[in-house]
C-alpha positions as CSV (number, residue, x, y, z in Angstrom):
1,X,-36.8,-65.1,64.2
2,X,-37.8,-61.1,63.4
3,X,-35.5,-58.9,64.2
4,X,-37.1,-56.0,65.0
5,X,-35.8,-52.0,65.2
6,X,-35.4,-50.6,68.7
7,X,-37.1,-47.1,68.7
8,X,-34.7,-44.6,70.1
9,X,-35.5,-42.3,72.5
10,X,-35.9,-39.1,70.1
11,X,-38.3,-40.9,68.1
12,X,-40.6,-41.9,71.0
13,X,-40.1,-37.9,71.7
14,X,-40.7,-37.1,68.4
15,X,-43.9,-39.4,68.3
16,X,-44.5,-38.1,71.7
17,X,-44.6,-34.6,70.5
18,X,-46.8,-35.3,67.5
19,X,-49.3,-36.9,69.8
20,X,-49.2,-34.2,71.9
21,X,-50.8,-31.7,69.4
22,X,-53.2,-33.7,67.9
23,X,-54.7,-34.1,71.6
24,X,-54.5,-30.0,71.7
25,X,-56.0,-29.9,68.5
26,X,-59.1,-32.1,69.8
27,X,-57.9,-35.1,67.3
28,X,-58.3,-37.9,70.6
29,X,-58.6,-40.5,68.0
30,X,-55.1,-39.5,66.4
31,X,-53.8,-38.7,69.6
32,X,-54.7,-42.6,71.1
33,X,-53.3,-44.1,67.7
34,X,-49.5,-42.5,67.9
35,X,-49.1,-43.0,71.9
36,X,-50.0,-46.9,71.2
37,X,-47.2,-46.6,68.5
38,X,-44.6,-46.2,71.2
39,X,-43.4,-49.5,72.5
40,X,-45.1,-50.2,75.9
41,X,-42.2,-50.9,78.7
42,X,-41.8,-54.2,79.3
43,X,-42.5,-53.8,83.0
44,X,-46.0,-52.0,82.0
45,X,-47.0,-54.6,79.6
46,X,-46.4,-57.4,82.4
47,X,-48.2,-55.7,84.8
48,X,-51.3,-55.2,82.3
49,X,-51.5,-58.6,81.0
50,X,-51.6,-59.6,85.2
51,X,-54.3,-56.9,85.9
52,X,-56.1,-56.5,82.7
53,X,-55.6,-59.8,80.9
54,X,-53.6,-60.6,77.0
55,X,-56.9,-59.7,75.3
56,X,-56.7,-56.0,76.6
57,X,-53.5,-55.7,74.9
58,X,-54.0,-57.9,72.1
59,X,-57.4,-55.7,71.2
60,X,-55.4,-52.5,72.0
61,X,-53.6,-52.1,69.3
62,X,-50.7,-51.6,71.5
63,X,-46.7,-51.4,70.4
64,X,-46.0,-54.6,72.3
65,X,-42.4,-55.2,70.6
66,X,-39.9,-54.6,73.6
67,X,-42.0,-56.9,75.6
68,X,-41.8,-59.7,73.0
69,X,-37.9,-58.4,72.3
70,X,-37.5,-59.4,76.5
71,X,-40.2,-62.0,76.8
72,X,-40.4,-63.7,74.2
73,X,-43.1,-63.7,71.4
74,X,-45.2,-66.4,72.7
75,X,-45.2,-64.3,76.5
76,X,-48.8,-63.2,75.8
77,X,-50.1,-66.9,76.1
78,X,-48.0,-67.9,78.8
């Protein structure tokens, strides 16, 4: 198995913050890429894959890696 790095919280701030002025700046494109870089909570991804379905995340592009860290990374076609 992977082991992945657990992003702290300053560098979801940091990432956060970068986001932030691109969507001032009008970039909504570079904006959308760096918030799906933050790991979705766990708790958020559940509820999507319920509501939305595995293909809305999967197509995303979303950061899905604490979910698979708590899950499991077969959770997506469970």
């Amino acid at each position: 198995m992977l082991e992945t790095k657990t992003m702290t919280l300053e560098e979801k701030l940091a990432i956060s913050n970068k986001a932030a002025i691109l969507r001032k700046a009008g970039d909504h494109e570079g904006y959308s890429r760096l918030t799906k870089s933050i790991p979705m909570p766990p708790y958020l991804a559940k509820v999507a894959k319920k509501t939305m379905g595995a293909d809305f995340l999967v197509n995303g592009g979303w950061n899905l890696s604490e979910a698979e860290a708590e899950f499991g990374s077969d959770w997506l076609n469970r």
